[in-house]
Residue, then its C-alpha position, 0 to 999 in steps of 0.5 A: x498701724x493701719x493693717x491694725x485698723x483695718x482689720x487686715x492683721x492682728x497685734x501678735x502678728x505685727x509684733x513678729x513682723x517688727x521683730x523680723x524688721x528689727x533684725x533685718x530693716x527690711x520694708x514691713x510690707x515685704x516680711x508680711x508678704x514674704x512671711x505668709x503673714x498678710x496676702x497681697x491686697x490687704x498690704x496694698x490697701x495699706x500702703x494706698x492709705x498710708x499715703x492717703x492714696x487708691x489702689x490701681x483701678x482696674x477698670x482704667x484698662x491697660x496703659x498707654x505704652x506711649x506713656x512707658x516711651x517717656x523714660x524708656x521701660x527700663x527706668x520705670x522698672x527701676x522706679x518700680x513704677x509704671x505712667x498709666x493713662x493720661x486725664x485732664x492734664x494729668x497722668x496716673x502713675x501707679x506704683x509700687x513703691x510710693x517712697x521710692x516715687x516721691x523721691x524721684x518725683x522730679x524726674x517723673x514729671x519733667x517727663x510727665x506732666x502732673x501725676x497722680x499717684x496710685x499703688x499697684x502691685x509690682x507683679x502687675x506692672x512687671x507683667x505689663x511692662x513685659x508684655x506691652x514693650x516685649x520687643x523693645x526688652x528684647x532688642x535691648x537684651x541683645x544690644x545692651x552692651x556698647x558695640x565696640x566691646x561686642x561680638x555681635x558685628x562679628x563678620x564670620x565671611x572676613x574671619x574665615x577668609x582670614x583664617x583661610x589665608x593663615x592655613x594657605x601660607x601655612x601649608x604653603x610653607x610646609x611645602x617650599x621649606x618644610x623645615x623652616x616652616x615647622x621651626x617658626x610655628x614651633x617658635x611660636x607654640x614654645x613661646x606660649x608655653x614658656x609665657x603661660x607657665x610663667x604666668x602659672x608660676x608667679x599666679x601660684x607662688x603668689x597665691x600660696x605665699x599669701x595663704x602661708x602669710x599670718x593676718x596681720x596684728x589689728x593695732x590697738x585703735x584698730x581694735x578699739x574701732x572695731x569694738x566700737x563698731x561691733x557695739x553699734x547697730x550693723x548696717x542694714x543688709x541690701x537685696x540680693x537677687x540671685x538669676x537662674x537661667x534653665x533652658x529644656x531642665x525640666x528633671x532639675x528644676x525641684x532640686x534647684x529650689x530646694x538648694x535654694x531654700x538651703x541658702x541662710x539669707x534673709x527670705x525678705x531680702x531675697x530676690x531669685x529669678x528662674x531665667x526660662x525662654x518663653x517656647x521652652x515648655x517642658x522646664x516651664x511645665x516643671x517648675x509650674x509642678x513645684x510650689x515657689x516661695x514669693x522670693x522665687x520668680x519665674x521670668x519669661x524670655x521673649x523666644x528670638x533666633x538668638x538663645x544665648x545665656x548672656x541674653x537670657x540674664x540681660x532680659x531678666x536684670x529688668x526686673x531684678x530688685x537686688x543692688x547686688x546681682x548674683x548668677x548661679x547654674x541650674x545644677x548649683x549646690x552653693x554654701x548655705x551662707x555664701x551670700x552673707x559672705x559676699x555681702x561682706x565682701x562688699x560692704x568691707x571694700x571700696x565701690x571699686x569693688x565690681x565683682x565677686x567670684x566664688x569658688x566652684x568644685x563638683x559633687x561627683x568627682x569619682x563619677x569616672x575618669x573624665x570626672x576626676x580629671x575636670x574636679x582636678x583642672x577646676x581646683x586648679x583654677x579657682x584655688x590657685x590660680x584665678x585668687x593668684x592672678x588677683x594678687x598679681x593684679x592681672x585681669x581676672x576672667x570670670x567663672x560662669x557661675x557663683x558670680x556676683x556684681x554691684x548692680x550699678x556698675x553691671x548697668x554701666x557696663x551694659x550687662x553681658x554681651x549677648x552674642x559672646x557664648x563665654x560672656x563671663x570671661x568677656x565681662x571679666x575683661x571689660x571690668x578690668x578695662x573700665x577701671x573696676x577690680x574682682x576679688x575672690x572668696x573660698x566659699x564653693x558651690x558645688x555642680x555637676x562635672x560634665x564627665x561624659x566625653x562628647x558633652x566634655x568636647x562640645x562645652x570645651x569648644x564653647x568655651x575656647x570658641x568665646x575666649x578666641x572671640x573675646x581676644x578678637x573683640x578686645x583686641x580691635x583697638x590694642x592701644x586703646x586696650x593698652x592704655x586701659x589696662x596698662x602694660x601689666x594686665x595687656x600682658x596678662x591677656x595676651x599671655x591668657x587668652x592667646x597663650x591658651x588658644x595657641x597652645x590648644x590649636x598648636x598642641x600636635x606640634x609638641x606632641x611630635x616630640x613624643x616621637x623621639x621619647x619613643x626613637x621613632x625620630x623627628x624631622x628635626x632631630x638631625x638639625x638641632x644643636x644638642x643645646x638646642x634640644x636641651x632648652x627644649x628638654x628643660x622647658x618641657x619638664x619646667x612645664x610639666x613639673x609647674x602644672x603638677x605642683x599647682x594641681x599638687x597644691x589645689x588638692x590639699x582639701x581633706x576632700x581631695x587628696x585622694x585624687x592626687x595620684x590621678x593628676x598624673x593622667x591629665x597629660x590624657x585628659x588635655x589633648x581632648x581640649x585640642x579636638x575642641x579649640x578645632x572643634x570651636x574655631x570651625x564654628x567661628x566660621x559656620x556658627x559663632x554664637x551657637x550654644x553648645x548646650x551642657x546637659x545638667x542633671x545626669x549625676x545631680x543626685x550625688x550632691x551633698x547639703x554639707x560642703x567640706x571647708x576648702 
């Protein structure tokens, strides 16, 4: 062992880092460093000697950015090498990770030339490529994502002249035959109802047929195959990197690294960005205050008029070493051993395979009202009706957090849309279109429910103003959309994104309907048929009794029931969504990729280390 010879570690220590090795067939060089086993410099000395190589000179100054031009920084961040000066003919490449250069070396110098071969810290060449091509990182964060599949031509003039013209022909109508008027724009926001709780039934009878259905019995050379694997050496778990985008956080930043370490993935595969925006200085301030574990790195985001999530996580996937890709919110309290179960997962399914999604729950649903109502919709969403519309094979819109992704596919696809300010249902949808799958796991991670009423608003008009552009995004080119997703899945859509939009903006003209609960009549209450008023009657209670069985079924967790008698009072908890689909198509208008921040931290301090089995 050279570390042996020169004089940089000791036998016992090197025992224990081949112990660690042997368990986790991670590189040695990142056990000692991970471990505070062997500082930086001794294991570049060492890695320089094995392949019979110097450590970077530093007084070759910095490089020649028009070296990084030959393959682009993203490619030499993913070579983890970095060109550096050019001499004689010859270019010094410093590097990393020697292996992985040599392995690539024919590609290196079809743009280089000769090269000879240093070793380098990757801190530094990630720190130099940062600074020296900030811009071109920058541009490429915002444009990553192939046009037509973008918002950022979003063209907010024709938009509000076309909704401009939609209310005039609307008030028009009201005007000229306000009867006819009402009765279509009726038709319509019936027809969304009746196809969502649709959707709602099948995704829930679906969902919970197939947790009632018993595993199937493995057969006898199944079972032997699976001896015979359990018997062999398992595979050699990949790095995950885990992306923490925090913007003016600074109070959370020390229970987020806390929670952090609670995670029971291997340390030296374990790869966790802290996602901050360069002018953001209070959040940067705090999390210099805490002491980071080599596996915790803070990335600076290049300050630009556009402060989206979506960006922030495409800046940061540059210098991501994980083949898996994970996303967490700053108020995140995930499973202790949700990482080991998504690395399951895609070890156990196809390339196919693009995403997993866990499940998300609040740690204080018993905050207030509005906390109880949120816990309740989110047990909803993710215990039923997201695995149900899995299992229906329809495209699944993602959540914004306990996301995870092969990263070669997230490459593929360009990462995020930077402008989309719901970019997690909008990369759903474009894993769907590209032909990959995802799947969900009932591991939970716990945040914070925002429970405080304008906040609610403002989140919820983010949300509802990114679904309105990502269904306007999507649906450019229906046929091609069509073909891509096939009749199923287009269906799905249609009946998700627009069915939710429709029924949000259009909700005033069911609520009129109280007014004949209340005999206070109705404009239509003397012209419709009384079968007519009967289909309507029906449709209403089919719809009310679908959403309180599924919410019914999603509170069966031991840590639930208590909120059922509560689920009856989400017929005062949605209304609000109305205000912010309104709220949300206003800033279509005036400011689409405005983001409206949520607040994190205001009751984090009710998170709990235990999660209770979903």
């Amino acid at each position: 062992m050279v570390m042996l010879e020169q004089g940089s570690l000791d036998a016992a220590t090197l025992v224990r880092a081949l112990v660690i090795q042997t368990r986790h067939r991670a590189p040695l060089g990142a056990i000692l460093q991970t471990h505070d086993l062997a500082d930086e410099h001794a294991v570049m000395r060492a890695l320089a000697a094995q392949h019979d190589t110097a450590v970077l000179d530093p007084s070759l100054g910095p490089p020649d950015p028009r070296l990084i031009d030959t393959l682009g920084p993203t490619r030499w961040l993913q070579l983890h090498c970095l060109p550096w000066k050019r001499a004689g003919g010859v270019t010094v490449l410093a590097s990393a990770d020697p292996d992985r250069a040599l392995r690539n070396m024919a590609e290196i110098t079809a743009a280089l030339g000769p090269v000879s071969l240093v070793v380098a810290p990757l801190g530094l060449l990630h720190r130099t490529v940062a600074e020296s091509r900030r811009t071109t990182l920058q541009l490429l964060a915002e444009t990553c994502v192939a046009e037509a599949e973008s918002c950022r031509r979003w063209d907010s003039r024709r938009f509000s002249i076309r909704l401009g013209v939609a209310l005039g022909l609307g008030v028009l109508g009201a005007l000229l035959a306000p009867q006819l008027a009402f009765i279509i724009i009726l038709g319509v926001v019936l027809t969304a109802l009746a196809a969502g709780s649709a959707l709602k039934l099948a995704a829930a009878v679906s969902q919970l047929l197939a947790r009632r259905r018993p595993p199937a019995p493995a057969l006898a050379g199944e079972a032997a195959n699976a001896a015979g694997k359990t018997a062999r050496t398992p595979p050699a778990k990949p790095i995950v990197t885990i992306m923490v985008p925090l913007h003016n956080e600074p109070a959370i930043a020390r229970r987020l690294v806390r929670r952090l370490q609670a995670l029971t993935y291997p340390r030296e595969l374990l790869d966790v960005l802290i996602v901050v925006e360069e002018d953001d200085m209070v959040t940067r301030r705090a999390l210099q205050g805490c002491r980071l574990p080599r596996w915790i790195r803070v990335i600076s985001v290049p300050e630009s008029t556009l402060k989206t999530k979506p960006r922030a996580l495409n800046f940061a996937l540059n210098f991501a070493l994980g083949d898996i890709i994970g996303v967490y919110d700053a108020e995140d309290a995930p499973a202790h051993d949700q990482l080991h179960r998504v690395v399951d997962t895609f070890a156990a399914q196809g390339d196919d395979l693009a995403c997993v999604q866990g499940v998300l729950d609040y740690y204080n649903p018993r905050t207030n009202w509005l906390s109880r109502c949120f816990t309740i919709e989110y047990a909803a969403w993710f215990r039923v009706m997201l695995p149900g519309m899995e299992r229906l094979g329809l495209a699944v819109p993602l959540g914004g957090t306990t996301l995870f992704f092969r990263r070669k596919v997230l490459e593929e696809l360009g990462g995020w849309d930077a402008h989309n300010v719901t970019e997690d249902a909008d990369l759903g949808i474009r894993l769907a279109r590209h032909g990959y799958r995802t799947t969900l796991i009932d591991s939970v991670t716990l945040e914070e429910a925002n429970c405080r009423l304008w906040p609610w608003i403002k989140q919820r008009s983010r949300w509802l103003k990114g679904y309105a552009m990502t269904y306007v995004v999507h649906m450019r080119e229906p046929r091609l959309l069509w073909r891509q997703l096939g009749w199923w899945r287009f269906l799905g859509f249609q009946v998700l994104f627009l069915g939710t939009l429709i029924q949000f903006l259009l909700a005033p003209i069911l609520w009129s309907f109280w007014l004949m609960l209340l005999g206070l009549g109705h404009p239509l209450a003397s012209s419709m048929p009384l079968a007519g008023a009967v289909a309507l009657a029906t449709l209403f209670l089919c719809a009310e009794i679908i959403n309180l069985a599924i919410n019914m079924a999603a509170l069966s967790a031991r840590n639930h029931r208590g909120l059922r008698p509560w689920a009856l009072s989400l017929h005062l908890y949605f209304p609000l969504a109305a205000v912010a689909a309104w709220k949300g198509l206003w800033e279509m208008v005036v400011s689409p990729y405005y983001w409206d921040k949520t607040a994190h931290g205001v009751h984090d301090t009710q998170a709990q280390p235990a999660l209770t089995a979903a």
